[in-house]
C-alpha positions in Angstrom: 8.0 7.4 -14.3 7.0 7.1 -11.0 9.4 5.6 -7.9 7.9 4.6 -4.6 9.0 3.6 -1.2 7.7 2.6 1.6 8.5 2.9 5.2 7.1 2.3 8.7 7.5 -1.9 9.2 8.8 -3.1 12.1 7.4 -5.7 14.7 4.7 -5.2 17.1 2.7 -7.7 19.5 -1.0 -8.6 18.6 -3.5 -5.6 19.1 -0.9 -3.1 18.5 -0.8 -0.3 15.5 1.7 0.9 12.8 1.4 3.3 10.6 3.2 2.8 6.7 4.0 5.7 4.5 4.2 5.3 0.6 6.5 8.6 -0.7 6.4 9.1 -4.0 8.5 10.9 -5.9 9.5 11.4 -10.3 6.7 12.5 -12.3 4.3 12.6 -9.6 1.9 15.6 -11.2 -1.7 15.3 -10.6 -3.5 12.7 -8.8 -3.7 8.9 -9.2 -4.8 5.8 -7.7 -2.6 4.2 -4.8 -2.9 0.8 -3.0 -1.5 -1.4 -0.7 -0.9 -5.3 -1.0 0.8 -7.8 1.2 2.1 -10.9 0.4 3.0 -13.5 3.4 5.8 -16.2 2.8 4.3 -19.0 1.0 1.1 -17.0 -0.1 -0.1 -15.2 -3.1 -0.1 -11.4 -3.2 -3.7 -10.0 -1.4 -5.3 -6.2 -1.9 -5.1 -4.4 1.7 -6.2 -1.0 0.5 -7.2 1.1 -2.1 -7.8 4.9 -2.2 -8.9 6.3 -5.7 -8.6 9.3 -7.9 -11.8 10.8 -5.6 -10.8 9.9 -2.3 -12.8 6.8 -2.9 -11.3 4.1 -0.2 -11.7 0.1 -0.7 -10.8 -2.1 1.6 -10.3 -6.1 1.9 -13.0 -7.8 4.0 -9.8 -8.9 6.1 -9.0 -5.6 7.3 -11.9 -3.1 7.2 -12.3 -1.8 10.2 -9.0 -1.9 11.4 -7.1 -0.3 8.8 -7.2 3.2 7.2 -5.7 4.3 4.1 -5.5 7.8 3.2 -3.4 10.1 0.6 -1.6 13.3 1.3 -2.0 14.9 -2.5 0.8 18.0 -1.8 3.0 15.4 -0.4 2.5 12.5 -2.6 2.3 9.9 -0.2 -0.2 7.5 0.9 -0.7 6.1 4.8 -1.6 2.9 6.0 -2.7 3.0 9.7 -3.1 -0.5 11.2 -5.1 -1.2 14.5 -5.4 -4.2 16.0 -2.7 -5.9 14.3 -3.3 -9.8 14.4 -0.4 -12.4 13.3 -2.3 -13.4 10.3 -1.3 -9.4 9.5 2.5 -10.5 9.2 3.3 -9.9 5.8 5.4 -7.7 3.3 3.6 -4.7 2.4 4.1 -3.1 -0.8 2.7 0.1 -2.3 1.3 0.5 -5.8 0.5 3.4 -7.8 -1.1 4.7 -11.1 1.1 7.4 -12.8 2.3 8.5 -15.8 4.7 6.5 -18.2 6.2 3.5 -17.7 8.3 2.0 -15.3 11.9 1.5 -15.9 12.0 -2.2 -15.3 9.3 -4.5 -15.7 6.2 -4.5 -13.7 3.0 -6.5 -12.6 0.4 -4.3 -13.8 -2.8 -4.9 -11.8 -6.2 -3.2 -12.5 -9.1 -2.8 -9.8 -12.0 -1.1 -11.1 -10.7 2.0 -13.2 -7.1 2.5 -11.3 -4.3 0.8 -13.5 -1.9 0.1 -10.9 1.7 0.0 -12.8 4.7 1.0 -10.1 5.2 -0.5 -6.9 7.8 0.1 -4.3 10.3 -2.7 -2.4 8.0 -3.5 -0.2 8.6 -3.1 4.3 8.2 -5.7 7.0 5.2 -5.9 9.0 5.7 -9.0 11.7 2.5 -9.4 14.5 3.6 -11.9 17.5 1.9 -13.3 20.2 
């Protein structure tokens, strides 16, 4: 069982940066897959970010270039760093995770490529004005 939360939303004006942090924390032994998603109101969920079990990052056409996602291994927690925030960047942003077990309450499970991605955190507030 795995439990993650995020941090790091808040509000910023277009062409300004954040930085999110997924901590994770249970049975966080050994290394796994971690993403990030957003999900505006009124839209489906979209992939931001993925960085796999070799450091391997993927990014959505949307973003690459201005975002980074990396993975602190000894601290089990993923960053997000967002440049050049646009409004079309206001969404929730939630973190997702491979790990082992299963998580205590029901799940989306979404797979990209070989990562299984099973736990996800609450989610933080990313809001771009103009």
């Amino acid at each position: 069982w795995v439990q993650l939360v995020e941090s790091g939303g808040d509000s910023v004006q277009v062409g300004g940066s954040l930085r999110l942090s997924c901590a994770a924390s249970g049975s966080t032994y050994g290394t796994y897959c971690m993403a990030w998603f957003r999900q505006a109101p009124g839209k489906e969920r979209e992939d931001v970010a993925l960085i796999d079990t070799n450091l391997k990052t993927t990014y959505a056409a949307a973003v690459k270039g201005r975002f980074t996602i990396s993975q602190v291994n000894a601290e089990n927690t993923v960053f997000l760093q967002m440049n050049s925030l646009k409004p079309e960047d206001t969404a929730t942003y939630y973190c997702a995770a491979e790990g082992p077990g299963e998580p205590r309450h029901p799940a989306v499970t979404v797979q990209r490529g070989p990562c299984v991605l099973k736990y996800w955190g609450q989610g933080t507030q990313v809001n771009v004005s103009s």
